[in-house]
C-alpha positions as CSV (number, residue, x, y, z in Angstrom):
1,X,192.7,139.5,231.3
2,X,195.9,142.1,232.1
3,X,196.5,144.3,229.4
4,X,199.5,146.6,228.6
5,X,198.7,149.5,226.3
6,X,201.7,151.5,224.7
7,X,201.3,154.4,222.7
8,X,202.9,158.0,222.4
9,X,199.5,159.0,221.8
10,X,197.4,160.1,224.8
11,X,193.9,160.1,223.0
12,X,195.1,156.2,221.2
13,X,195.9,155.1,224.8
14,X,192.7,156.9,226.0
15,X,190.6,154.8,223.1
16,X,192.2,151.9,224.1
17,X,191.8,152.1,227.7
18,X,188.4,152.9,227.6
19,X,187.7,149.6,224.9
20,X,190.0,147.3,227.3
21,X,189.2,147.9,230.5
22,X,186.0,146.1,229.9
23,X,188.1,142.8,230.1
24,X,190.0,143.2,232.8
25,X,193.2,145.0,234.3
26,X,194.7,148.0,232.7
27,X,198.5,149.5,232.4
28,X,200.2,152.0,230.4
29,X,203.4,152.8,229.0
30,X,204.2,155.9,226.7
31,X,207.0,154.2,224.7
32,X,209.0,151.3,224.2
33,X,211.1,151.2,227.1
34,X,208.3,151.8,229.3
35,X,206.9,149.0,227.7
36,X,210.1,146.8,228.3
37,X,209.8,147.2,231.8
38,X,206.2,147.1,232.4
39,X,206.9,143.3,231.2
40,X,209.9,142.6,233.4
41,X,208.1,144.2,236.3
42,X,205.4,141.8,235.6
43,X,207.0,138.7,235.8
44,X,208.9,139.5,238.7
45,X,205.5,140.3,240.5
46,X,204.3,136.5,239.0
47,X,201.5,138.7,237.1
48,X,202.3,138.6,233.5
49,X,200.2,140.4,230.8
50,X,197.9,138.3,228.3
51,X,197.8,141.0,225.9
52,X,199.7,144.0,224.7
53,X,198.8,146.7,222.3
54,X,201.8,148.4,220.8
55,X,202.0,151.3,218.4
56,X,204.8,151.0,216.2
57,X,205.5,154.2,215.7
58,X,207.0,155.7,218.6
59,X,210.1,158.1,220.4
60,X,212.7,156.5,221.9
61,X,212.1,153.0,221.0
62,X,209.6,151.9,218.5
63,X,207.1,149.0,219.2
64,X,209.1,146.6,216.5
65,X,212.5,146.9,219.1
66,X,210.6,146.9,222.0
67,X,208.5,143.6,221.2
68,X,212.1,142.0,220.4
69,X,213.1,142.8,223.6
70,X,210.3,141.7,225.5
71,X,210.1,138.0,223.9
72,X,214.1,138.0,224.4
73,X,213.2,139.1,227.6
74,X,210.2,136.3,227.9
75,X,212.8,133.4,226.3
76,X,215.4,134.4,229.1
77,X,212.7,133.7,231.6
78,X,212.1,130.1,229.9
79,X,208.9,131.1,229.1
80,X,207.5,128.8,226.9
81,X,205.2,130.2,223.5
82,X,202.1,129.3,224.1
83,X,202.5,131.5,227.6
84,X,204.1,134.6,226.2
85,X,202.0,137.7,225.7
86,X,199.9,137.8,223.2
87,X,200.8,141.2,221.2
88,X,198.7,143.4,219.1
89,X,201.2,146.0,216.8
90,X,198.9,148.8,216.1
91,X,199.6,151.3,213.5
92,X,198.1,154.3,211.1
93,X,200.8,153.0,208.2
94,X,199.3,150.3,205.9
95,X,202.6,149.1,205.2
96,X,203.7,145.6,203.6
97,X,207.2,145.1,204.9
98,X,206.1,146.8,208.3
99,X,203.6,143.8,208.8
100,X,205.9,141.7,207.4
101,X,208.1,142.7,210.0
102,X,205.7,142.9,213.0
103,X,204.7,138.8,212.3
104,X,207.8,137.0,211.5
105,X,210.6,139.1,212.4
106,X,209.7,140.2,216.3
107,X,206.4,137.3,217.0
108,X,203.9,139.8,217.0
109,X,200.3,138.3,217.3
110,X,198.7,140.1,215.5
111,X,198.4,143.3,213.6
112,X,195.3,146.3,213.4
113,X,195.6,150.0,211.5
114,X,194.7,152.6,213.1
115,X,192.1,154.1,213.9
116,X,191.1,151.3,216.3
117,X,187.5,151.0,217.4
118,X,185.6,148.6,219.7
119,X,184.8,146.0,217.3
120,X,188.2,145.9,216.1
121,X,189.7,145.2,219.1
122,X,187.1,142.5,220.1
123,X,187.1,140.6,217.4
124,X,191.1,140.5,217.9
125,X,191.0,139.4,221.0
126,X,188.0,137.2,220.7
127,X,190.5,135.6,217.6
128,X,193.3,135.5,219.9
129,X,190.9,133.5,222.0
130,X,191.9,136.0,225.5
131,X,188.2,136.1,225.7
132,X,184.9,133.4,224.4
């Protein structure tokens, strides 16, 4: 599995890295934009990511514009849904609308609050079936 882990935070992306790197291939990216083109890169090299954990809350571009770009970016590409990344949206705000948001508005996969721990993340992507 090839997993793309963006977060402003260096001890969340730390976490993170540490939990994923058990299942496969690692990057990082400090902010939306980064992000963007971690996925465009990607697909040009023919080595897409299965999964991407995204805070929302972040400089520059947040994690809510950032995933629209990147399943703009995956439709351009004719990538069909059931190949796109699947996307965790990871934040400390238990908000309504922001989940809301994350699901139907930008095709996030899923959704954890922070903090994230082990189990957490497992059972996501044990759910999201990038793992038996």
């Amino acid at each position: 599995m090839k997993t793309l882990i963006v977060d402003d935070d260096f001890i969340s992306r730390r976490v993170l890295l540490d939990i994923l790197s058990s299942y496969g291939d690692c990057d990082i990216a400090i902010d939306g934009d980064e992000a963007v083109q971690a996925v465009r890169l990607s697909w040009e090299e023919r080595k897409p990511y299965d999964l991407i954990c995204m805070d929302i809350i972040m400089p520059k571009m947040d994690g809510l514009e950032a995933l629209k770009k990147i399943r703009k970016l995956e439709e351009s590409l004719g990538v069909k849904s059931r190949r796109q990344a699947k996307v965790i949206m990871l934040t400390a705000v238990d908000d309504p609308k922001t989940i809301i948001d994350s699901y139907f508005k930008v095709g996030a996969s899923s959704y954890l609050i922070k903090p994230i721990n082990s189990e957490k993340i497992h059972e996501e992507v044990h759910r999201l079936e990038l793992i038996r």
